[in-house]
LODRENBA-863023 format. One line per 3 residues: their letters; for each residue x, y, z of C-alpha. Coordinates in steps of 0.25 Angstrom, whole numbers, padded with zeros to 4 digits. Example, Ala and Ser with C-alpha at 12.3 -4.5 7.8 and 13.67 -1.06 7.14 Angstrom:
<pts>
as	0049/-0018/0031 | 0055/-0004/0029
</pts>
This chain:
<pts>
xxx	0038/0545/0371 | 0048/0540/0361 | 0057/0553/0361
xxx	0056/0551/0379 | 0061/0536/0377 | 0073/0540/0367
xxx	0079/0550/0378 | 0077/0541/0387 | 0085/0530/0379
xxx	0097/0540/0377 | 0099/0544/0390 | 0098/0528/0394
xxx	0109/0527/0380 | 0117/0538/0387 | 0117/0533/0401
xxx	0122/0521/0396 | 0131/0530/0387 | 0138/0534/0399
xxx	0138/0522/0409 | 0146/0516/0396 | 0153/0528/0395
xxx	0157/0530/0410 | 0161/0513/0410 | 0171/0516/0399
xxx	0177/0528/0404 | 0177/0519/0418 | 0184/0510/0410
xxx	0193/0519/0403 | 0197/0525/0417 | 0200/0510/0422
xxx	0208/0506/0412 | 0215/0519/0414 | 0218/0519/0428
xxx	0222/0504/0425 | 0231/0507/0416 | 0237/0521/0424
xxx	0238/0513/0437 | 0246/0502/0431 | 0256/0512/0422
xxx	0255/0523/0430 | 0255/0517/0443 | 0264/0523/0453
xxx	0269/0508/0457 | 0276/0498/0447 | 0267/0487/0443
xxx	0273/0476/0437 | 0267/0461/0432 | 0275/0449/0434
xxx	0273/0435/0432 | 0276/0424/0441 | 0292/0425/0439
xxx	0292/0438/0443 | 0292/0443/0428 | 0289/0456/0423
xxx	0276/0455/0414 | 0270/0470/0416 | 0274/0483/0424
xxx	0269/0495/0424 | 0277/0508/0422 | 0281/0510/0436
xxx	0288/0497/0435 | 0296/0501/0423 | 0297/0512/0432
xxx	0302/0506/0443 | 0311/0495/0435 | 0314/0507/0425
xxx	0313/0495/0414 | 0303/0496/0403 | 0291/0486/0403
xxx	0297/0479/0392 | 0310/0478/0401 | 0301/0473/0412
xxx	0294/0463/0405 | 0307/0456/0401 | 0313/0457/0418
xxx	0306/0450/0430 | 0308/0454/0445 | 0319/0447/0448
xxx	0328/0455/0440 | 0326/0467/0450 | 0328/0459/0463
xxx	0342/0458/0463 | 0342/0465/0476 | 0332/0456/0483
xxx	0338/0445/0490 | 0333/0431/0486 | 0326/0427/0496
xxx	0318/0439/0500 | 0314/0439/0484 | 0311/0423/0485
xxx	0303/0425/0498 | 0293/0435/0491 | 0291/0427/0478
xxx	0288/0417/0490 | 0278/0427/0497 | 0272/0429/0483
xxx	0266/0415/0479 | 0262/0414/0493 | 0254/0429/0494
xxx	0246/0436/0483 | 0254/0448/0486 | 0267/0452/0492
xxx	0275/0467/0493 | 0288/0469/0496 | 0299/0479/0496
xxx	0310/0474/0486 | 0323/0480/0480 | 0324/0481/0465
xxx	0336/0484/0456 | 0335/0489/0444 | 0343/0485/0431
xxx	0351/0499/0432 | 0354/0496/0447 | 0343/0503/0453
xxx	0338/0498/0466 | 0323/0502/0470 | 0316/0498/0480
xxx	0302/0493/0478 | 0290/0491/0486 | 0283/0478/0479
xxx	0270/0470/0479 | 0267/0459/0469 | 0252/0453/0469
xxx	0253/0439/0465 | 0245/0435/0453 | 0238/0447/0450
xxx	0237/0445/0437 | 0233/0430/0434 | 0247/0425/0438
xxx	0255/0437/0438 | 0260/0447/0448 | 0259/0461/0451
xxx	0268/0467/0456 | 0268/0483/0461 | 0281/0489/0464
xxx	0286/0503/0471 | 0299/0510/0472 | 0301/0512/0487
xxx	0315/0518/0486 | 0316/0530/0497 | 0326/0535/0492
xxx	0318/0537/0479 | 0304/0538/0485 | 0301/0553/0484
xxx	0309/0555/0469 | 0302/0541/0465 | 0288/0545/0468
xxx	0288/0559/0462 | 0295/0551/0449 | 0287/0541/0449
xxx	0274/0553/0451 | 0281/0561/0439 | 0280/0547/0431
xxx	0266/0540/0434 | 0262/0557/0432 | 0269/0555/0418
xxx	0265/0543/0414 | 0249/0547/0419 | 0254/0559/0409
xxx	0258/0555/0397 | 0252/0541/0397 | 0237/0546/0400
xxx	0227/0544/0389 | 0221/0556/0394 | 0227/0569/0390
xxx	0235/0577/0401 | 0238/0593/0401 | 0246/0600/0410
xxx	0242/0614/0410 | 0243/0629/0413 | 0233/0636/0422
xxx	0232/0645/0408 | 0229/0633/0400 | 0245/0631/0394
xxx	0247/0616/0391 | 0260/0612/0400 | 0260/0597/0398
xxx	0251/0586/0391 | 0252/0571/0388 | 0251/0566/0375
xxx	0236/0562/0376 | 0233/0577/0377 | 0242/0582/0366
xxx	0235/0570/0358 | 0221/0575/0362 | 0224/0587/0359
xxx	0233/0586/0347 | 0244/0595/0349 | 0258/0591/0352
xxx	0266/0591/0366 | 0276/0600/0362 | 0266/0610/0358
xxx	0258/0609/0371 | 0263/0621/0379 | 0258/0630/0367
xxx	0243/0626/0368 | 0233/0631/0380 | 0221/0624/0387
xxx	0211/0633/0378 | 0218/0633/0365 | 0209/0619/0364
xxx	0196/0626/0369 | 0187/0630/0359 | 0180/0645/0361
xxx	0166/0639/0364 | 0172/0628/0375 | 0181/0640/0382
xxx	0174/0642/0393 | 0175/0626/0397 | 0190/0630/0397
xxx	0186/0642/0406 | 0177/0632/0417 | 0188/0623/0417
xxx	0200/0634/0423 | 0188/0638/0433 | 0189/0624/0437
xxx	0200/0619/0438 | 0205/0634/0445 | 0195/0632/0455
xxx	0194/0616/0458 | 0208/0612/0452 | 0201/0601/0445
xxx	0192/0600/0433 | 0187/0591/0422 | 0176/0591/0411
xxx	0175/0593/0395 | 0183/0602/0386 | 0181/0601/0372
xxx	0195/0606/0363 | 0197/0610/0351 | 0211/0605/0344
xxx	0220/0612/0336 | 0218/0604/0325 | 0201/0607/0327
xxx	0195/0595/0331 | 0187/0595/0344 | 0188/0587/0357
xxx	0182/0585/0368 | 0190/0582/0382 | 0186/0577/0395
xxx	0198/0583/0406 | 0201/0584/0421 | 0209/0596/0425
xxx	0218/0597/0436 | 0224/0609/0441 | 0238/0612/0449
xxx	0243/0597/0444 | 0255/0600/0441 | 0267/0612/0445
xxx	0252/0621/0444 | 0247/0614/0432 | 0235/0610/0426
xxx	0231/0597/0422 | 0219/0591/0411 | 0218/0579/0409
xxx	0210/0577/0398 | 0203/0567/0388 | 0197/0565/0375
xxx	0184/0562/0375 | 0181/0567/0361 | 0176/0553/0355
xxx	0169/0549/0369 | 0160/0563/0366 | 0160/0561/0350
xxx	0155/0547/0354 | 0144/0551/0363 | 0141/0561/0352
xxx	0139/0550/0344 | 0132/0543/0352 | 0121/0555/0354
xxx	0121/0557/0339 | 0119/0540/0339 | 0107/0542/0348
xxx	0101/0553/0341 | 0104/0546/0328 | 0095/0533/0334
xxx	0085/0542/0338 | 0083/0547/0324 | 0083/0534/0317
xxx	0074/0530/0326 | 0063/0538/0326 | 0063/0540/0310
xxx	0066/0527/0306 | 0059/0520/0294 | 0059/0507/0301
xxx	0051/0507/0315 | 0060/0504/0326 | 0056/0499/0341
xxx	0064/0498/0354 | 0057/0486/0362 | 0062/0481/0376
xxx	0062/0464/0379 | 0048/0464/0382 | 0046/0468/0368
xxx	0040/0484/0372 | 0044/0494/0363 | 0049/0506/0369
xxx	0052/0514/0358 | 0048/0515/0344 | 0049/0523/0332
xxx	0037/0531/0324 | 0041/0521/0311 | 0039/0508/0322
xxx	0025/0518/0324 | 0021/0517/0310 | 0025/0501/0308
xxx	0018/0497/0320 | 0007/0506/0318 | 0007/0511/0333
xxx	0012/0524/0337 | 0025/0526/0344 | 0019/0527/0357
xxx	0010/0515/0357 | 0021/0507/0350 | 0029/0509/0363
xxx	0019/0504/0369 | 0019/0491/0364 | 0026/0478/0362
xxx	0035/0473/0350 | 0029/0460/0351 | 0014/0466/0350
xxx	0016/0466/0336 | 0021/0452/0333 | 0015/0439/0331
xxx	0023/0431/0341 | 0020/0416/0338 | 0026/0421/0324
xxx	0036/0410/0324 | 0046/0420/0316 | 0045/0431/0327
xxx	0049/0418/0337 | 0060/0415/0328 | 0064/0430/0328
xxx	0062/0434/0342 | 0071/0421/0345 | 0082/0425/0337
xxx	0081/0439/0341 | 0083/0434/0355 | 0095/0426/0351
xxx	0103/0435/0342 | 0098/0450/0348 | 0093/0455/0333
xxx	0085/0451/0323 | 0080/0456/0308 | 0067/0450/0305
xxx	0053/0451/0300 | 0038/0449/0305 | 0025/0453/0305
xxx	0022/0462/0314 | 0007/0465/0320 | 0002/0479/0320
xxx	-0008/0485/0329 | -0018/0488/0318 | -0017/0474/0312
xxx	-0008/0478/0301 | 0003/0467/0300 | 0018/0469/0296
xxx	0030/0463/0293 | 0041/0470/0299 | 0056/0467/0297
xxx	0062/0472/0309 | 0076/0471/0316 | 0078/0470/0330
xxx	0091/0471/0341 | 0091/0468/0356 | 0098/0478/0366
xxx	0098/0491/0358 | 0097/0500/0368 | 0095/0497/0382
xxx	0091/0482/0381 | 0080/0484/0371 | 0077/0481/0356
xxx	0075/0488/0344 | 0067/0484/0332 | 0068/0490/0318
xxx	0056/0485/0310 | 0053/0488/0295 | 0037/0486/0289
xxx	0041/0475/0278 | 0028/0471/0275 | 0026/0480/0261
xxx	0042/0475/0257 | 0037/0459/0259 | 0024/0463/0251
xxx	0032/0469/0241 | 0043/0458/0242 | 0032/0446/0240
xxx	0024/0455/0228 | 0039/0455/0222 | 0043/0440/0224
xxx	0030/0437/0218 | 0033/0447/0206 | 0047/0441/0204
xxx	0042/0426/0204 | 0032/0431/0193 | 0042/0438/0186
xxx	0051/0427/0188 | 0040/0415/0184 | 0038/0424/0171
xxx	0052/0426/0167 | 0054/0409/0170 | 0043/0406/0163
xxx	0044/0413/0151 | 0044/0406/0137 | 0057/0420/0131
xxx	0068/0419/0138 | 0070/0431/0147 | 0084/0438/0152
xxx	0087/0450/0162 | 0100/0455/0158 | 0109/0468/0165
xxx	0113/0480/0156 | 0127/0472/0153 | 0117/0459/0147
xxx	0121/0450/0158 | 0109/0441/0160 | 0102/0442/0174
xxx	0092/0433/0173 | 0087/0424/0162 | 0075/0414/0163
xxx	0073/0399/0160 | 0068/0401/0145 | 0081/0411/0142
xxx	0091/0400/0148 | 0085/0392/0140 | 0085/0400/0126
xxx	0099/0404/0130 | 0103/0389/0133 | 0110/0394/0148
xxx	0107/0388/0162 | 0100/0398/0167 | 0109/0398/0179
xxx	0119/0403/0170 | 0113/0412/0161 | 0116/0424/0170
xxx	0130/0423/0166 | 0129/0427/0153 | 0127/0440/0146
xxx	0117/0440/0135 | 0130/0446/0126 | 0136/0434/0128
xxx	0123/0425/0124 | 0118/0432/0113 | 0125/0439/0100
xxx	0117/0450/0095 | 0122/0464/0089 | 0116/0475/0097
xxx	0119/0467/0109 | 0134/0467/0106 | 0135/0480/0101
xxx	0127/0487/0115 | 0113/0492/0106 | 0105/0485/0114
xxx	0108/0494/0125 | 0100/0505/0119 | 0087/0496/0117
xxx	0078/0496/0128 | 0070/0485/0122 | 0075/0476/0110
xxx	0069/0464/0103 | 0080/0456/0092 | 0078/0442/0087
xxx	0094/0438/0090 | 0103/0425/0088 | 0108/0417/0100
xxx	0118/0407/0100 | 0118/0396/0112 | 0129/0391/0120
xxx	0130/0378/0110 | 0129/0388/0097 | 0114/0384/0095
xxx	0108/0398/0088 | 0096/0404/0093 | 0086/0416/0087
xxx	0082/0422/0100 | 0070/0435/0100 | 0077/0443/0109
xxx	0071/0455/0117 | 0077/0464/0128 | 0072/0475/0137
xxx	0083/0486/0143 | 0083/0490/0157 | 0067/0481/0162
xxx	0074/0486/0174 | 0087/0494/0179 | 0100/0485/0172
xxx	0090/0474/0167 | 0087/0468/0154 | 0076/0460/0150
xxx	0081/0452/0137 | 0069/0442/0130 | 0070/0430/0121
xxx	0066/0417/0114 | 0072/0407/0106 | 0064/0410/0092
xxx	0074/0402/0084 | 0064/0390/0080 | 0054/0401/0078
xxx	0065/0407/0067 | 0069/0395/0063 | 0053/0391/0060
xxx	0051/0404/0053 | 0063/0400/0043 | 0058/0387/0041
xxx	0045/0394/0039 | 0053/0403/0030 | 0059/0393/0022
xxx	0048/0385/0020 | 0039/0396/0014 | 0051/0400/0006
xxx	0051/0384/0001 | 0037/0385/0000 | 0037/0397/-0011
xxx	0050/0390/-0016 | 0042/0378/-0018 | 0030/0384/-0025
xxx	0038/0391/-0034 | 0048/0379/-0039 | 0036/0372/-0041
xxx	0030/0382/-0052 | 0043/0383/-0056 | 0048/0370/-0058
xxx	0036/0366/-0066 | 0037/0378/-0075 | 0050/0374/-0077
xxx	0053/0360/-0077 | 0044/0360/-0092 | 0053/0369/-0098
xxx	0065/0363/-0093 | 0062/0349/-0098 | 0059/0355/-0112
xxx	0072/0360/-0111 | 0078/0347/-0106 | 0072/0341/-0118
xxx	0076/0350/-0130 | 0089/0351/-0125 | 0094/0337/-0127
xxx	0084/0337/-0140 | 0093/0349/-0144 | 0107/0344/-0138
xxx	0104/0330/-0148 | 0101/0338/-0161 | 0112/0348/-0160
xxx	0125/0342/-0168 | 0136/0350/-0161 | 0141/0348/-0149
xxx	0135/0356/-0138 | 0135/0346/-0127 | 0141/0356/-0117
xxx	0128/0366/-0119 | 0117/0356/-0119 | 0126/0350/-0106
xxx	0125/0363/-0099 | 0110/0365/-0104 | 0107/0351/-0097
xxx	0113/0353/-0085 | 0108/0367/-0083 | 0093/0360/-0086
xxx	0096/0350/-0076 | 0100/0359/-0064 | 0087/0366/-0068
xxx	0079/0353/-0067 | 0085/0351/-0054 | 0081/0364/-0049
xxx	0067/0362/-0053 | 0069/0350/-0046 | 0072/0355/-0032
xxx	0060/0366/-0036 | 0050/0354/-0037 | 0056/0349/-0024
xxx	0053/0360/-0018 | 0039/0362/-0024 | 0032/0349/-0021
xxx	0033/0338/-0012 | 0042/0327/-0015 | 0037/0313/-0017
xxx	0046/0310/-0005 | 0048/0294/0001 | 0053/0294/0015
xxx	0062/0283/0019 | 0072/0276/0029 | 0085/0279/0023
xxx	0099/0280/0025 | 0104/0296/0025 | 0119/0289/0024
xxx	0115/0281/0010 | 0107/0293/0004 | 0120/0300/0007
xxx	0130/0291/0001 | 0121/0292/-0012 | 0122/0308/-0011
xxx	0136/0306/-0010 | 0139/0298/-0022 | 0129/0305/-0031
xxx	0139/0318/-0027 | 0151/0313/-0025 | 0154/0313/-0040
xxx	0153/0329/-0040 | 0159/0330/-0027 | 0172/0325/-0032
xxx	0173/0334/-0045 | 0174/0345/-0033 | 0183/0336/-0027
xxx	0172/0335/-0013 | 0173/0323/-0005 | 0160/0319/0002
xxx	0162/0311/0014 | 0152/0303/0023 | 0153/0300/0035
xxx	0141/0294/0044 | 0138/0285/0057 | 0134/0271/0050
xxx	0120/0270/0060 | 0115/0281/0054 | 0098/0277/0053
xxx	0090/0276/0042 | 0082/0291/0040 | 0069/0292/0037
xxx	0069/0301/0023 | 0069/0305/0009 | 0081/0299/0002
xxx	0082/0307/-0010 | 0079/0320/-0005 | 0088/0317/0007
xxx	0098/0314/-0005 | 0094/0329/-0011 | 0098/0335/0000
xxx	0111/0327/0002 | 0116/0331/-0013 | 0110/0345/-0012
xxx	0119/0347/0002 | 0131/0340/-0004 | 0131/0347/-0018
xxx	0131/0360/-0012 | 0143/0356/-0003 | 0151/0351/-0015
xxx	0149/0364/-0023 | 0154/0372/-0011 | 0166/0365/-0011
xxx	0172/0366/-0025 | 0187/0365/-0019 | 0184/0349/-0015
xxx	0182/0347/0000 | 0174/0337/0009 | 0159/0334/0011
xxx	0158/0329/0024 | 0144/0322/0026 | 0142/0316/0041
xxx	0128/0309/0044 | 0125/0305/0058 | 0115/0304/0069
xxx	0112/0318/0076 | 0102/0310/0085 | 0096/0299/0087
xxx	0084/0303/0079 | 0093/0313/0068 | 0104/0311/0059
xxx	0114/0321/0053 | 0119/0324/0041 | 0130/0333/0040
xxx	0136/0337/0027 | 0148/0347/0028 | 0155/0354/0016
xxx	0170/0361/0015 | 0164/0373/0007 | 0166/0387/0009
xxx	0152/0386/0019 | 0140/0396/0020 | 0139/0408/0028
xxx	0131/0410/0041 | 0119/0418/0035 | 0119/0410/0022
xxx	0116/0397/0028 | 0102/0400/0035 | 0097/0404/0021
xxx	0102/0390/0017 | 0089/0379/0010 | 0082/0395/0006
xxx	0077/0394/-0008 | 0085/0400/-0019 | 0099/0402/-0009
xxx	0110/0397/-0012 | 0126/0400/-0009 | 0129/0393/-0024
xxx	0134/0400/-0034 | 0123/0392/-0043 | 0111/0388/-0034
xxx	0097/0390/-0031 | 0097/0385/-0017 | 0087/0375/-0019
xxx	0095/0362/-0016 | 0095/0365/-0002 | 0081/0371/0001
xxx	0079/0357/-0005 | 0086/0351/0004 | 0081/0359/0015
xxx	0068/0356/0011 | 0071/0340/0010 | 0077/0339/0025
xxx	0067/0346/0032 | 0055/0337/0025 | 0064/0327/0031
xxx	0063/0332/0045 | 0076/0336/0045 | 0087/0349/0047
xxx	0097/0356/0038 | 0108/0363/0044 | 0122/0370/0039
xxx	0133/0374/0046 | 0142/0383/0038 | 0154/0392/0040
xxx	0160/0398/0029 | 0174/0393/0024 | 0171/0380/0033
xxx	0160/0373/0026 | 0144/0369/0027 | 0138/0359/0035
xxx	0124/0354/0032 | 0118/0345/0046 | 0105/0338/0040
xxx	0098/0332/0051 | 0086/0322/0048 | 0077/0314/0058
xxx	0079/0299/0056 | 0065/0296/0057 | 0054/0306/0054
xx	0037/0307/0052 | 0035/0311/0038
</pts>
């Protein structure tokens, strides 16, 4: 039923193929004959406005006035009416606005001095307010030579102007004569033309056309049809031609034209047609031609399987069987359908066997003979798969918001695709923002500079990261290559207090073992020590020379001994301590004067400088005051040149205050000053490292933080910072 339908349609298409074909050619004709009637007219045409000015003429005018166009557009009539007499010439113009159309006989001289006489008629207004004029030489002296020139040139103009090409030829084929469309068409040149016959352009297969058209035209003197040609140059061509026999001195005439594109067009067209045939009986997507009551009149084996009908029950049926149509998006759709003439959309369409569909589907008015076609596509597994993956990525993406790491999708070049709240967070970027960064830029770390990382499908390095405001951070850094093609998967948490807990926790056992074995030691040898003590200056009062400088070496050596046992028995046992309100500013100045007597045999200046509303802190004074010598002793050892101590004390906050004490020595190294307050480290020459594990020890029971700033050859800066009021 289908394949009977399809030849129908075609021979419909071709019908109307050639109707269309038949106007244009109609049209072509028209134009032609047009143009050849008003050029190659036998009469002079001329257009002229109201003044009698030349505006148009055809090629018998120039003819006639033997002026070129050009020339005549510049003249009007007047200028060759010398001869008339003026009152003959003022009663026609007379007769003219009275009549729509007057014709007379007038005498015209030339600008050579040629007299012609005319046979004139004007029609008034016959284009919008100008006139035509048509003029003929009646000269009887010239009639007969006239006509046969005039003949010879209408013939010539006809000849060589023709868009067609014309041939003049032999009753043995012999090209005498062509115009310039012919040599054109057929791509040789004129002055080669006599060398060239009829069938040197006939293929051996198409000869026998050649043969039928001489039977012809010897027999009828006239005949026409199709030749195809073969060129010289080997292309191919197809001519449609009229012959005439006997035209001219017992020549032949052909005229003949290209219709090479028009047959290459229908060609086309045919292969167009079969093309559309194809696609649409093995197209994927179904496809259905419906008429404006909505009947399908032809259908596709895929619109077969869609709508679960066969082909010829489908036909059968209506397009709006299958829809629901108080469905207020099908009334929307159908309305703007109607409006526009095309739509792309989607509904649900209602099988026979109750199966429902969602079909997206595309649909055109006036395809082919005022009907409409319908390409629809089953959607209805892509919208299941479409909802299962929206859900899956608002999982995915619930999970990736929500988790407590910090989480990054990176390209093969590191550039950050997509980071969630928890890394914009550990990273300290907008999270807007964080896709313009690459994670070389944000984290330093060696085998990411240097490419290995490259060559690790999976890695997991504990890595420094350095903030924008050049806080540090330890981060636990994990990555995975390629999760998916040209994506990274890079994992990490902020485990900085977690390291910063396991050195406290470090130091503390380490002050704990300390603490336990300056206690055994300490009592072991603070006995021994005070015998010495004692015999020593028993020994130094009995002994009649003058040994003083020995016994002052052996004090002074005892007591740097006691004070170490001292710091050992601070750290072994708790302190009788006596918490108070006191001023940090005092205990200071008291600090300062106890050292300041060393401090200028190394030629150090110690200067203060404080805000004077510093409060009153709640604390320890003489251990405060341990920590201040401690700090200040070691910061005029390092400077045995002379230089400055700057101290600064000021509020941090509104619940903190700051003490900064800043030296001119030759500072410590990066990887020295962590190990800093450890038991036993020291960057002395003579030192056991105690002092400032003391004082360490002494700020931290106060609630408070220690922290140095150091960069060698610039000096050390130690920030103490203690709560103003604490729970003890």
């Amino acid at each position: 039923m289908s394949h009977v339908i399809n030849k129908c349609e075609l021979a419909s298409l071709q019908e109307q193929i050639e109707g269309l074909k038949k106007e244009n050619k109609s049209l072509k004709e028209k134009s032609r004959q047009h143009e050849i009637v008003f050029e190659s007219a036998m009469e002079a045409i001329i257009i002229i406005d109201e003044k009698f000015h030349f505006i148009d003429c055809n090629q018998s005018a120039c003819h006639l006035f033997q002026l070129t166009k050009k020339e005549l557009q510049k003249r009007k009539m007047c200028d060759f009416l010398s001869l008339v007499p003026h009152q003959q010439l003022h009663k026609q113009v007379e007769e003219l606005r009275d009549r729509d159309q007057v014709a007379d006989e007038l005498i015209i001289k030339l600008d050579n001095g040629q007299v012609k006489f005319i046979e004139i008629s004007i029609q008034k207004n016959a284009l919008g307010t100008r006139h035509l004029a048509l003029m003929r030489d009646i000269s009887s002296n010239k009639m007969l030579e006239r006509e046969r020139t005039i003949n010879e040139q209408l013939f010539k103009d006809l000849f060589h102007r023709a868009v067609d090409g014309i041939v003049i030829f032999d009753g043995s084929g012999q090209f005498i004569d062509a115009n310039g469309s012919f040599c054109s068409n057929f791509e040789i040149d004129k002055s080669q033309l006599s060398t060239f016959k009829l069938h040197d352009f006939i293929e051996g297969e198409n000869q026998f056309k050649l043969d039928k058209l001489w039977s012809i035209l010897n027999e009828g003197g006239r005949a026409k049809g199709e030749m195809p040609v073969l060129l010289k140059s080997g292309r191919k061509k197809v001519f449609e031609f009229t012959s005439t026999s006997n035209v001219l001195s017992g020549f032949n005439m052909a005229i003949m034209r290209d219709i090479t594109e028009k047959r290459n067009m229908e060609m086309q067209l045919f292969k167009s047609e079969e093309r559309f045939r194809e696609i649409f009986e093995n197209a994927i997507d179904a496809i259905i031609i419906w008429n404006n009551d909505g009947r399908i009149i032809s259908a596709n084996q895929s619109a077969s399987r869609t709508f679960e009908l066969s082909v010829e029950n489908l036909i059968s049926s209506r397009i709006y069987d299958f829809i629901d149509l108080n469905d207020l998006k099908f009334r929307a759709a159908r309305k703007e359908y109607i409006r526009s003439g095309a739509i792309r959309e989607e509904l649900l369409f209602y099988m026979p066997n109750g199966q429902c569909k969602q079909l997206e589907f595309t649909s055109k008015m006036d395809v082919t003979d005022g009907h409409h076609l319908t390409i629809l596509r089953n959607v209805s597994d892509r919208k299941r798969m479409e909802k299962e993956l929206r859900e899956s990525e608002q999982k995915f993406r619930k999970i990736f918001n929500g988790a407590m790491d910090g989480i990054v999708l990176l390209d093969d070049s590191y550039n950050i695709i997509d980071a969630n709240p928890t890394a914009s967070f550990i990273l300290d970027i907008p999270l807007e923002h964080i896709h313009k960064y690459n994670l070389h830029e944000l984290i330093s770390y060696d085998k990411m500079e240097s490419g290995s990382m490259h060559f690790f499908d999976e890695m997991t390095e504990e890595i420094p990261f350095k903030l924008q405001n050049n806080k540090e951070k330890i981060l636990e850094f994990s990555l995975k290559r390629n999760i998916i093609e040209n994506l990274n998967l890079a994992i990490f948490r902020d485990i900085t207090e977690k390291k910063e807990l396991e050195e406290r926790l470090r130091k503390s056992d380490t002050l704990s073992v300390v603490g336990e074995l300056a206690a055994g030691i300490a009592h072991e040898i603070r006995n021994p020590m005070t015998a010495l003590k004692g015999f020593i200056q028993l020994l130094e009062a009995n002994v009649k020379e003058d040994f003083s400088m020995y016994f002052n070496v052996i004090t002074s050596e005892l007591s740097r001994i006691e004070s170490i046992i001292t710091e050992f028995l601070i750290l072994a046992k708790p302190q009788a301590i006596s918490y108070q309100e006191k001023d940090v500013v005092t205990i200071m100045k008291e600090t300062i004067d106890l050292l300041n007597a060393q401090a200028i045999l190394v030629n150090v200046q110690i200067q203060l400088n404080h805000n004077g509303s510093v409060p009153l802190v709640y604390c320890e004074p003489n251990q405060l005051k341990q920590v201040f010598i401690n700090i200040l002793k070691n910061a005029i050892e390092v400077m045995p040149s002379g230089g400055t101590i700057q101290v600064d004390i000021f509020m941090k906050n509104e619940n903190e205050l700051k003490i900064t004490i800043i030296d001119e020595g030759s500072g410590i190294p990066e990887d020295k000053i962590k190990r800093l307050g450890e038991p036993f480290y020291t960057t002395k020459d003579r030192g056991t490292g105690l002092g400032l594990m003391v004082s360490y020890k002494i700020i931290e029971e106060h609630c408070g933080i220690v922290e140095v700033e150091s960069k060698v050859g610039n000096g050390t800066a130690f920030h103490i910072t203690l709560p103003i009021k604490q729970t003890m």
